[in-house]
Structures are given as C-alpha cells and as structure tokens.
PLY file of the C-alpha trace (Angstrom):
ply
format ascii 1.0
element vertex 227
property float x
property float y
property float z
element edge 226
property int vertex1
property int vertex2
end_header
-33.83 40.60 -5.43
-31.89 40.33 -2.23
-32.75 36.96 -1.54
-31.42 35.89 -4.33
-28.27 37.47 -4.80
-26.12 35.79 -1.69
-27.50 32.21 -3.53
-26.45 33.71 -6.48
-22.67 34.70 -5.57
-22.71 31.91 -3.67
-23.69 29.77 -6.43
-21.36 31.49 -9.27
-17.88 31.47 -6.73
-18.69 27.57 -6.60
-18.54 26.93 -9.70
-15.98 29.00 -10.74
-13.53 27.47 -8.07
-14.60 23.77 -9.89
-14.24 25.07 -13.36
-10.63 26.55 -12.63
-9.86 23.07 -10.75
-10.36 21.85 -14.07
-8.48 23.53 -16.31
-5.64 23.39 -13.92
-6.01 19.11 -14.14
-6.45 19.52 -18.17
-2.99 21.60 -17.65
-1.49 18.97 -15.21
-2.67 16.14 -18.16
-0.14 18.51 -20.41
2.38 18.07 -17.89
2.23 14.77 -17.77
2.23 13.96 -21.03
5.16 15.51 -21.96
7.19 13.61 -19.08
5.94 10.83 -20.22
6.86 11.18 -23.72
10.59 12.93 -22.14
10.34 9.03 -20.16
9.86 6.93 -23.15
12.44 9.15 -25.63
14.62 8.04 -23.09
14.10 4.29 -22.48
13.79 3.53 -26.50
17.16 5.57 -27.13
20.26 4.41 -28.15
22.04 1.76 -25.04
25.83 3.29 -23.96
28.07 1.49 -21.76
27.29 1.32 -18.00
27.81 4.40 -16.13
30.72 3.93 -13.35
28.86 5.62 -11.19
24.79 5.48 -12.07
22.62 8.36 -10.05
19.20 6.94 -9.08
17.49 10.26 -10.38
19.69 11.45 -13.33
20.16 7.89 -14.61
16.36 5.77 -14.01
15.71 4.50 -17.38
19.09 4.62 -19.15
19.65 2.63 -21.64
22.99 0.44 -21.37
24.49 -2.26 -23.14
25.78 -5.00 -20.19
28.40 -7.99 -21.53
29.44 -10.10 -18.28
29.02 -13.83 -17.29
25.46 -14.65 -15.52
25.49 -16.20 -11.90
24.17 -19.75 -11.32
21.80 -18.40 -8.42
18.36 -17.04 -9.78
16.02 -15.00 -7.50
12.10 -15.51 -8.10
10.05 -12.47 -8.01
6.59 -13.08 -7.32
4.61 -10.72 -9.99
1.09 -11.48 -12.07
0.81 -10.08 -15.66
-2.71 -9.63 -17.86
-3.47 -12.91 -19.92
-0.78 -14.88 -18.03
-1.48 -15.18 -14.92
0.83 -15.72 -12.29
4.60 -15.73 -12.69
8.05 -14.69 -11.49
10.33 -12.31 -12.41
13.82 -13.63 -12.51
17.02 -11.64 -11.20
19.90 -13.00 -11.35
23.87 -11.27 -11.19
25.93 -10.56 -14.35
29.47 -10.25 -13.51
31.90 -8.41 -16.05
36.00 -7.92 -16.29
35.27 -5.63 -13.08
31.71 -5.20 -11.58
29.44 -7.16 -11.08
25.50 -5.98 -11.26
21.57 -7.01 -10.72
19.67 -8.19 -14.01
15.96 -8.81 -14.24
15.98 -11.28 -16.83
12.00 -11.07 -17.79
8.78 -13.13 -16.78
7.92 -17.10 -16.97
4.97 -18.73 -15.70
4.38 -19.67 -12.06
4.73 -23.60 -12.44
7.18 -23.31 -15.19
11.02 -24.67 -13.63
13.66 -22.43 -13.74
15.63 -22.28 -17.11
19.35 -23.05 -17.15
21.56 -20.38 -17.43
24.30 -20.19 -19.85
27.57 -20.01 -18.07
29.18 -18.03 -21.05
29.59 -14.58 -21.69
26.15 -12.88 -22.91
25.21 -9.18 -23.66
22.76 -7.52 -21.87
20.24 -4.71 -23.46
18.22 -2.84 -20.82
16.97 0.12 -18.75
18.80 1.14 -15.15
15.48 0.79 -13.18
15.41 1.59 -9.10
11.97 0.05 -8.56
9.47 0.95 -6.23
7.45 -2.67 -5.73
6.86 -2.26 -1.78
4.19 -0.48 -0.27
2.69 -1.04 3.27
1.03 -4.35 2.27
4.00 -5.92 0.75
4.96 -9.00 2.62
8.45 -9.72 3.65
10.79 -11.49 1.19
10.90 -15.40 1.99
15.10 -15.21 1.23
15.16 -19.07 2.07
12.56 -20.46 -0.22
13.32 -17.99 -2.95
10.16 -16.06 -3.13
10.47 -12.70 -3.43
7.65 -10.04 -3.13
9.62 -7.10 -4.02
12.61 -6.42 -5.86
15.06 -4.99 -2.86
18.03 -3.90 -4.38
19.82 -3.68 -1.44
18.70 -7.23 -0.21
18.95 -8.51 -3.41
22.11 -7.45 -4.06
23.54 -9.12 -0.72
22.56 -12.38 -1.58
23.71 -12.33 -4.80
27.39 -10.78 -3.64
26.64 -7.36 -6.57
26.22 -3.69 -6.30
22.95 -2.82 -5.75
22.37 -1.97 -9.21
19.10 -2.94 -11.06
19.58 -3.84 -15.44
16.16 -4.35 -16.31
16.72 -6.34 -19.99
14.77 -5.90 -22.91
16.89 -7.78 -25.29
20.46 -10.38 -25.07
22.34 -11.14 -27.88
21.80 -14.53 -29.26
21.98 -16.68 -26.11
17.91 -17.33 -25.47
18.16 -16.96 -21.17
14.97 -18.65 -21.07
12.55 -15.75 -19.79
10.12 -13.15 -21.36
11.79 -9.78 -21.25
9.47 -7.04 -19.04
11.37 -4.13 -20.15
10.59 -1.10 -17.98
7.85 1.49 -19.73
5.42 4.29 -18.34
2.39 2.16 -17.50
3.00 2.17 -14.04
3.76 5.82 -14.16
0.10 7.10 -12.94
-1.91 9.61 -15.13
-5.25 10.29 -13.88
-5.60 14.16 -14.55
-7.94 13.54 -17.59
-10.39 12.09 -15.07
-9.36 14.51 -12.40
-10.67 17.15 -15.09
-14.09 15.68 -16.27
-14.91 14.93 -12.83
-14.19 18.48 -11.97
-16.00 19.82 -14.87
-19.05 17.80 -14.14
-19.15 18.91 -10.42
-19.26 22.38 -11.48
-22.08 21.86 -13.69
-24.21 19.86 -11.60
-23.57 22.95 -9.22
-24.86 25.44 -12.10
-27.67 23.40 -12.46
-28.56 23.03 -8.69
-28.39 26.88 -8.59
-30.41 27.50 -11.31
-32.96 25.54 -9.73
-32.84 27.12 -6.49
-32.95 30.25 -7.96
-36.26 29.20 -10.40
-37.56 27.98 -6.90
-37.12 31.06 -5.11
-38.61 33.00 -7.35
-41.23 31.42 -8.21
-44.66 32.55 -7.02
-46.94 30.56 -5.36
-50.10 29.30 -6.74
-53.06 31.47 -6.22
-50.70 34.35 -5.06
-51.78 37.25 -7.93
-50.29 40.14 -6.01
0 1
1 2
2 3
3 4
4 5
5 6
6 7
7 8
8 9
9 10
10 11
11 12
12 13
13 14
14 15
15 16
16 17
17 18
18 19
19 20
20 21
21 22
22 23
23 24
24 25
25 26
26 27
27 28
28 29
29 30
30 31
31 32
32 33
33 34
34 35
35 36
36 37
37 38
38 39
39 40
40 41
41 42
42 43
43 44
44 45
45 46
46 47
47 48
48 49
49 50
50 51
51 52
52 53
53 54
54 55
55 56
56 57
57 58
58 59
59 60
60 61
61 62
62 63
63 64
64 65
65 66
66 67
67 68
68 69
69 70
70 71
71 72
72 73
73 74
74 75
75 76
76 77
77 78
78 79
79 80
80 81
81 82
82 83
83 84
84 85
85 86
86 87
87 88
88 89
89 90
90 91
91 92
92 93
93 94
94 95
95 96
96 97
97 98
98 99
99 100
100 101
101 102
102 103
103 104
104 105
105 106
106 107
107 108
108 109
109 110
110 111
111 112
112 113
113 114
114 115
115 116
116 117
117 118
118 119
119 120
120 121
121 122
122 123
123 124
124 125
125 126
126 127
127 128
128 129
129 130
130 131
131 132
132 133
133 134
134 135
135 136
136 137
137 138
138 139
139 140
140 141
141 142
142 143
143 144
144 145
145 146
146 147
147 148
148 149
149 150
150 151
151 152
152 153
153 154
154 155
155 156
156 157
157 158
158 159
159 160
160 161
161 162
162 163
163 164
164 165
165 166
166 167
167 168
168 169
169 170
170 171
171 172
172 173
173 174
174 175
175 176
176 177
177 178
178 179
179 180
180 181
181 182
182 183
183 184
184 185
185 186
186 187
187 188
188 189
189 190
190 191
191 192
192 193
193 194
194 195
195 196
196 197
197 198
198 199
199 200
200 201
201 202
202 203
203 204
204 205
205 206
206 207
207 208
208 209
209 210
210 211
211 212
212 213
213 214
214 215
215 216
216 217
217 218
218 219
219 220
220 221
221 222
222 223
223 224
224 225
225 226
C-alpha cells in the first residue's frame, strides 16, 4: 500500500490542478463572449455625431455619422483578405465646417488604380477604430511611394494635415467612393479559451490514465510469484 499511495496523491493533485485549469478557460470562454457580444452591440448601434473630443478606450468602436469634403490625396494600405487576395486599404482625410479627420474608405484589389474621389460633400457611416496593425515584423511605411504597412495614425495623420483620428466606414450616402467597405468587427479580437479548455481537459485525462496504469503496474504480481 505505501508504494502506491505517494503515485497516487501524486497522480490525483495532477489532475486536479489540469481539470480546474479547465474550468477556469471554459469560464474565461464566458468572459469573452460576453465582451464580445458588449463589442458588437456597440459597433451595429445607432451612429451619433462625432465626439469633440473621442477617448481611445471609452470611444473604440463608436458609431458616428461623418459629413465633410474628402481630400484628393489617398494613402494605400497594404492588407490581404480571404478569396481576394491582395489589396489596399484606402485612407484618405474628410474635412468638415471645422475638423478635419482620417477615413478608411474600404478594400480594392492590388492592381486595381485608384478610384477618383468625389470632391463634393459626402456622409460618412463608421466605427472610431485606433488600430493595432504593427507588431515587431511590420516593416516601415514607404511614405514616398505610398505603401503603407500599417495604419499609423499619428503618421498618417501628418501627411494628410488631420487629427489623428481613425473613421473606419461601413456605409456613405449615395456617392459610390469606389472601395469595398471593411467595417471594423470582433474577428481579430482573439478567443482561444475553448481550445485552451479541451486541451486542458485532455491533459488531465491522459494523466488519469497514465496513473492508472502505473498503479495496475505496480501492483501487479509477477508471473510465477504465488506468495
């Protein structure tokens, strides 16, 4: 009996320390799901008029309605999208009676020309969005040839002569701007706890198992031992 019991403890604390890892993911994957839910309630409500002064935190994802004039100059974004390929996103300004702000206009193919933009007024339905597109690998923006890797705000908005404020548009009004709208969602929002929690679950009972055949194996007499 003593041999086996430190195995045994040993054994059972394992796999109680995996099994509570996952239930804590499954409760993480609850979490997440309702901030995710929270995230898209907000992006699909009703647009209000731009804030005078947006917050990065309290105001990611609101919904505003945006009527200015659209600059001539139109920055390239370098992005790839499923089924399409290749592509850029397009940012250009949109200047109104007393701002003037960032819009991503949407997506067109990589070898498609750039489309002409209206020089009247047009209205602007979108998402604030402060992106997050650079990461250690990102190259550096080529500013003169008009390749961009990563939406800068702050770069951005110093070329284009705007606040550093980012109008990510799902819809215009009637004026077709020439571009497939990307309007911001959650897919890029990562939720991996439901795999964090099978994995988990799994470890703990291959562990059981492992265990219960050490233990059989310990136990076990040997053949031709009858005492």
């Amino acid at each position: 009996m003593r041999r086996i019991l430190i195995p045994l403890i040993f054994g059972l604390a394992g796999a109680v320390v995996l099994i509570w890892l996952g239930v804590w993911q499954v409760q993480r994957l609850a979490w997440k799901e309702g901030v995710l839910a929270e995230i898209e309630a907000r992006i699909a409500a009703e647009p209000v008029a731009l804030p005078a002064r947006p917050d990065p935190v309290a105001d990611r994802y609101l919904p505003v309605r945006v009527t200015g004039t659209p600059g001539s100059e139109v920055l390239r974004v370098l992005v790839s999208r499923k089924q399409a390929g290749a592509g850029y996103r397009l940012v250009t300004a949109l200047r109104t009676a007393d701002r003037a702000v960032l819009v991503d206009l949407g997506f067109i193919k990589v070898d498609a020309p750039l489309p002409e933009i209206p020089p009247g007024p047009v209205t602007v339905i979108g998402n604030l969005h402060w992106p997050d597109d650079r990461n250690s690998s990102t190259p550096d923006n080529d500013v003169i040839g008009n390749i961009w890797f990563a939406r800068d705000l702050d770069q951005m908005a110093d070329r284009l002569g705007t606040e550093p404020l980012l109008v990510v548009a799902r819809d215009w009004s009637e004026t077709d701007l020439g571009a497939t709208p990307l309007p911001v969602d959650t897919s890029a929002i990562p939720n991996d706890h439901l795999n964090y929690a099978i994995t988990w679950f799994s470890l703990a009972a291959i562990w059981l198992a492992m265990t219960g055949y050490f233990l059989w194996r310990t136990t076990r007499k040997p053949k031709g031992d009858v005492t």
